[in-house]
N, C-alpha and C positions, 0 to 999 in steps of 0.2 A: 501498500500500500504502500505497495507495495505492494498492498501486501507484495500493499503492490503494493503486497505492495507491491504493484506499484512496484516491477515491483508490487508489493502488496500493502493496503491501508488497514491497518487493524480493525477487527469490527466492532470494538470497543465505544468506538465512536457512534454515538445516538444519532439517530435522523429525525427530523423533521417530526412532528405532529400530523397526524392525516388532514388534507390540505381539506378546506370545506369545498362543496359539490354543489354543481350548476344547476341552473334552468330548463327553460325548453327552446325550441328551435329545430333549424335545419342542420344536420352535422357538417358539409362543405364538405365533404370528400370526397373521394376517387367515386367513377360510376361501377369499379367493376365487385360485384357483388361478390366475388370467391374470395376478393383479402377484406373482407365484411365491413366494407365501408358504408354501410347503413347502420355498422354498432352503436348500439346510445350508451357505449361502456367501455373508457378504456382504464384497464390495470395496469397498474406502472410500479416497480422498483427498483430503487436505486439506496445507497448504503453512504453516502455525502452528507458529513456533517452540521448542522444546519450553517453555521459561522464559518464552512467552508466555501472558497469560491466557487466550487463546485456546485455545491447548496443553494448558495445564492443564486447561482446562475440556473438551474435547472428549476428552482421555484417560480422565478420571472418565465422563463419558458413555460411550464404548467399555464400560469396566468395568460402568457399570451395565447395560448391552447386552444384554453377555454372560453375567450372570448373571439376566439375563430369556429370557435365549433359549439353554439351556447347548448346545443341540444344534444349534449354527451356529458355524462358525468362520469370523472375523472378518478378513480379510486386507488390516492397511493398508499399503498401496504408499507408496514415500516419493515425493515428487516438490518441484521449487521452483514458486515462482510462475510461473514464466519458462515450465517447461518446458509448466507447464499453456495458460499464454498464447500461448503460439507454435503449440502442438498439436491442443490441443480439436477442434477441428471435426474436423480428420483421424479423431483416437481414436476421437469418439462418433459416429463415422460407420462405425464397423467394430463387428467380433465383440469386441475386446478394451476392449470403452466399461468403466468400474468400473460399482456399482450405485447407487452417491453420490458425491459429490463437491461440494467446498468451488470454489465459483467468482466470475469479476471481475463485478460488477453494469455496469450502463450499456448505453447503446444499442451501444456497438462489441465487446462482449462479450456477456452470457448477451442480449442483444435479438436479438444478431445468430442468435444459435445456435435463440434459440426460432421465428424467422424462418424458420430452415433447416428446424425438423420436429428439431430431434435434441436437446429436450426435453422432458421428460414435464409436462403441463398441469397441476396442481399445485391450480385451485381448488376441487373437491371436496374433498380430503384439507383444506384452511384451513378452511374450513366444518366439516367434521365430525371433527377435533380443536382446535377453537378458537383456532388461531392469527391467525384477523385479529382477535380481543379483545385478542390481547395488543402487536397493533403498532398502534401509532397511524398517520393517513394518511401521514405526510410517510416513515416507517419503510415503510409500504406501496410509495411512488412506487417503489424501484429491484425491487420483487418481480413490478408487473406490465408487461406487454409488449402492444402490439396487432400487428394483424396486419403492419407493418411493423416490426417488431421496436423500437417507439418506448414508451420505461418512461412510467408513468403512468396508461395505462387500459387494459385488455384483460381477460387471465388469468394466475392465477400460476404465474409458470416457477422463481421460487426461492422460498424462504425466510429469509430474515434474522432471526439472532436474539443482535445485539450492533449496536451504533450505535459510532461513530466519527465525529473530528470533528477539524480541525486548530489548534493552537494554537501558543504560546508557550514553551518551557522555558528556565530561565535559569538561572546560577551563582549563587545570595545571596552564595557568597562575592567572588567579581569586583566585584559590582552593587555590593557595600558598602565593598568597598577603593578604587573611585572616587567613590565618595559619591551614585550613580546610585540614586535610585530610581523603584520598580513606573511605566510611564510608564501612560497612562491615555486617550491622543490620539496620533497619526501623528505628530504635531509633536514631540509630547516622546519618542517612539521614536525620531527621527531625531538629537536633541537628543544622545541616553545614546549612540547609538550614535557618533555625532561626538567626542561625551569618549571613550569608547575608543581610537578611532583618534587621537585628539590622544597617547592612550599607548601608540600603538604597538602595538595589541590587534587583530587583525582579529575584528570583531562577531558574522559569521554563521557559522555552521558548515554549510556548503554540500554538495549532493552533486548535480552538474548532469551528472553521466550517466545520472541516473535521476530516477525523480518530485521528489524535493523541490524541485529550484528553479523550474519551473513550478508549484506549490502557490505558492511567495513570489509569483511573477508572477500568480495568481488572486488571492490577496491581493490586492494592491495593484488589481487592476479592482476588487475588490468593494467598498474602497472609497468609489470612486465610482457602483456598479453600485443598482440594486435589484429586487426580484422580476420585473418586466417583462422585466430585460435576462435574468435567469437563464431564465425561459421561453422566450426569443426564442432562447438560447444552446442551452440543453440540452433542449428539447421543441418546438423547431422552431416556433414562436407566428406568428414574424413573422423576415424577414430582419434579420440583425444587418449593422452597417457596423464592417467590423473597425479602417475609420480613423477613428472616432468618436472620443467623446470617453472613453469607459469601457477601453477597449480602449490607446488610444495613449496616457494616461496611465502604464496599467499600465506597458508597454515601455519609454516613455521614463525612467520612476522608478526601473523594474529597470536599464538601460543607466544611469544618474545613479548607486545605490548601488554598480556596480563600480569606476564613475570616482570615487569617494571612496573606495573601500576598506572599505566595508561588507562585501561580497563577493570572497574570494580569486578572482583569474584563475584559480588553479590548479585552482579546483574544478569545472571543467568539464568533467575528466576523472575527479572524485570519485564513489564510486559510494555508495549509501544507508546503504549498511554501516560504511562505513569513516567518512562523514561522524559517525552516530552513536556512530561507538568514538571519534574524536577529542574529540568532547563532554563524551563519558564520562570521560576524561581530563583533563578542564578546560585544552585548548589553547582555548576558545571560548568566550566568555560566554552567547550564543546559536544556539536551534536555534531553527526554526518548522517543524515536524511534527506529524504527527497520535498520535491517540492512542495506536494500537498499540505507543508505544516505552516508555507510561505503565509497563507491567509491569515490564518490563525495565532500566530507568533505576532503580526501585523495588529492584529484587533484587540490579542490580550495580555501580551509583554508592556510593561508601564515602568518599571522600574530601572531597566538599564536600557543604552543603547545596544543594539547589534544590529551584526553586519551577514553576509555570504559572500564564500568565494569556492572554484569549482575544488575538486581534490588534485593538491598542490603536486607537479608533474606531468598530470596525467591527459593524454590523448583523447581515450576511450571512460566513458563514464555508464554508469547504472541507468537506464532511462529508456523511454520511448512513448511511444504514444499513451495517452490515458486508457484510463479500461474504458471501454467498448459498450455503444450500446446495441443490444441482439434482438430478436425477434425470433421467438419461440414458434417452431414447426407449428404447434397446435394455436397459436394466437388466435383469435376471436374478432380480432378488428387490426389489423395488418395495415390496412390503407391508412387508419391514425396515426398506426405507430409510422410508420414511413412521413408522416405528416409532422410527428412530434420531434423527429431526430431532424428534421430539415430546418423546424424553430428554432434547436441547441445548434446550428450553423448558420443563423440568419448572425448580420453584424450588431444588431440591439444585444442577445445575448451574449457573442462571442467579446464586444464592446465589455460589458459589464462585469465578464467572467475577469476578463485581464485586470479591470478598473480595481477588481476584489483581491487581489492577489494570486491570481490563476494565471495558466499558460495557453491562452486561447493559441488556435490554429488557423484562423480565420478572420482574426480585429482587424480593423483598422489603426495602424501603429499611431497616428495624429489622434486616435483619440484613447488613448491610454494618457492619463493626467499627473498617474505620480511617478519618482524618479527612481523608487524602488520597483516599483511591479516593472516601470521600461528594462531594466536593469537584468531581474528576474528573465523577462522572456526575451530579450534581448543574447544572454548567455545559452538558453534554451534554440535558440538558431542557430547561435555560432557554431554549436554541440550539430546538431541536426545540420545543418548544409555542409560541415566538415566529415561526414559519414562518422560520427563521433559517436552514436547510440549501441548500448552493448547491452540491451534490454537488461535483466534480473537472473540471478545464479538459479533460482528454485525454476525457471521454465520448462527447461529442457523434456522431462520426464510424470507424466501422474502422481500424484501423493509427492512430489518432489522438495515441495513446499517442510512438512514434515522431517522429510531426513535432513534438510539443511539446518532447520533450525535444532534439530537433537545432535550433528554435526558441534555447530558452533558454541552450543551450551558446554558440549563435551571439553571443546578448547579450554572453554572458561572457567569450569570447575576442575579440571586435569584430569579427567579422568579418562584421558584416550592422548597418546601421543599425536603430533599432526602426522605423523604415516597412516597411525590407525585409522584417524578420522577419514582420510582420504580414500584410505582400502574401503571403508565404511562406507562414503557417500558415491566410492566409484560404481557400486555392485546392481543398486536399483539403477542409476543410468543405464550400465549396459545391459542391464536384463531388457530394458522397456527396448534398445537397438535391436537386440534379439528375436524381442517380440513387432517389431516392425520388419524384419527380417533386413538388418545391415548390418 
């Protein structure tokens, strides 16, 4: 959230109140009765915090919906990320699927599911509302699926229309009362973080029960890694050797920053949420997360300044397009839903997502107004037009998500060398190549 995070976003994060429900009317939709555009009912969900720009932005879509359509009532389901993540397939394999829904990208997610038949083919509608204009290729990679359910080339099963990416955020106030500045190299990140701990400051604000501390551990491969390795990783190009050298540097670096106290032991039991309230609090000089906490840190940090900047060195970063919205094989009103994703790409919403602290795909850059959110999605292009996006370490494989994270806890509490860990998380990889037969 990352979980996408988000990557994956923790589903910890509460959504919305069920938004109130409309009048009567004509619904304005499509004539062709098989994607049930005569439905007086569209179910929608999505797992965006309400004070997320995300949130914000997909409520103001809702709004303009329903006053494009006054004669359908709108029924959004609250749900977390988790529960969508653990359920999906069951759901959208029944009577009770929604008619949209906000979903995780990557092969062990929507690849898996468009694989199964239990989502709706999507490239017709991109064609004939012009949303591949609006996404660049690398923004394309997590929307299409082949018939192995492998993202990259096929047909589109989602839509994306917000980009994410993972970085840096820091204390200025900390950074300056040790005389630490912006580092700019791995060397001199490791440097600030060593003066911390010389004062007694634990550096990283860690949350190793859930996505963040595998994101640090993709760092540090990426590092070393470059487009080859991310093909070989995440699009199955060529067999990776997880005892390499991209791979056992990462482990062994992540195992080295807990033995110095870069990283609390404790946080192995931390979970995404609570890593980011700590933050928020300034027990931590540093986080390394993805963008989605941009809004948030924006609307509820009051007590010190802070800054971002990407991961000092690095090329290739965590990131790609936002998760996806899908349409379920069994949907009920399809012509809405095709209706509603093309609101979340009109410039009112895409405008507004950016204005909140989001990473629209679609603004108008003259009207983004503050000089941090420019800042934000400005780095977010340099990332994306530089072929810079190296999606999230948990995609590659189903359940993949799981073993990274019991992976990285392992690190933290010692209770696996980085070999083991690696022998560990190489095993369900290649079983899933096996079972694709490569």
């Amino acid at each position: 959230m990352a979980i996408s995070r988000r990557g994956l976003l923790a589903g910890s994060f509460a959504m919305t109140a069920a938004l109130a429900l409309a009048a009567c009317g004509d619904d304005g939709g499509s004539s062709d009765s098989t994607e049930g555009a005569d439905a007086k009912t569209l179910t929608l969900w999505h797992y965006e915090g309400p004070t997320s720009a995300m949130g914000i932005a997909w409520t103001k879509a809702i709004e303009i919906f329903k006053a494009k359509h006054p004669g359908v009532e709108v029924k959004f389901e609250e749900k977390s990320f988790e529960q969508i993540q653990q359920n999906a397939q069951m759901i959208l394999n029944s009577d009770s699927a929604p008619d949209i829904l906000e979903y995780n990208k990557g092969n062990a997610t929507a690849g898996l599911l468009s694989k199964q038949g239990l989502l709706t083919d999507l490239s017709d509608q991109v064609t004939k509302y012009g949303w591949d204009k609006k996404l660049s290729g690398s923004l394309q990679t997590t929307a299409k699926y082949d018939e192995d359910g492998i993202m990259g080339t096929g047909k589109f099963f989602g839509v994306p229309n917000y980009g994410e990416y993972v970085m840096v955020y820091y204390n200025k106030a900390m950074f300056e009362k040790y005389k630490i500045a912006v580092p700019t190299t791995l060397a001199e990140f490791t440097a600030a973080m060593d003066t911390f701990v010389k004062n007694k400051v634990t550096p990283l604000a860690v949350g190793g029960a859930e996505y963040p501390a595998q994101q640090i551990l993709y760092e540090l491969a990426l590092s070393k890694a470059d487009r080859t390795f991310i093909d070989d990783y995440q699009l199955y190009k060529n067999k990776v050797d997880f005892n390499g050298p991209v791979l056992t540097y990462a482990a062994d670096t992540f195992a080295d920053w807990v033995a110095k106290g870069y990283i609390s032991k404790d946080s192995a039991g931390i979970k995404a949420e609570d890593m980011g309230v700590s933050w928020e609090q300034g027990k931590f000089p540093i986080l390394i997360s993805g963008s989605w906490w941009y809004g948030r840190f924006a609307s509820e940090v009051k007590n010190f300044e802070w800054g971002t900047f990407l991961f000092p060195g690095n090329t290739l970063h965590p990131g790609s397009s936002g998760n996806l919205w899908v349409v379920p094989e069994k949907s009920k009103a399809k012509a809405l839903a095709y209706d509603f994703i093309d609101i979340t790409m009109s410039p009112e919403v895409q405008n507004l997502l950016g204005n909140s602290g989001g990473v629209p795909v679609a603004a108008d850059p003259a009207a983004i107004t503050d000089a941090k959110n420019k800042e934000l999605i400005e780095n977010f292009n340099k990332i994306s037009t530089s072929d810079g996006l190296a999606f999230y370490p948990d995609w590659p494989a189903p359940g993949y998500y799981d073993v990274m994270v019991s992976g990285t806890q392992s690190l933290i509490n010692g209770s696996k060398t980085p070999k083991a860990m690696l022998d560990e998380i190489a095993k369900p990889y290649n079983e899933n190549l096996a079972d694709l037969g490569k």
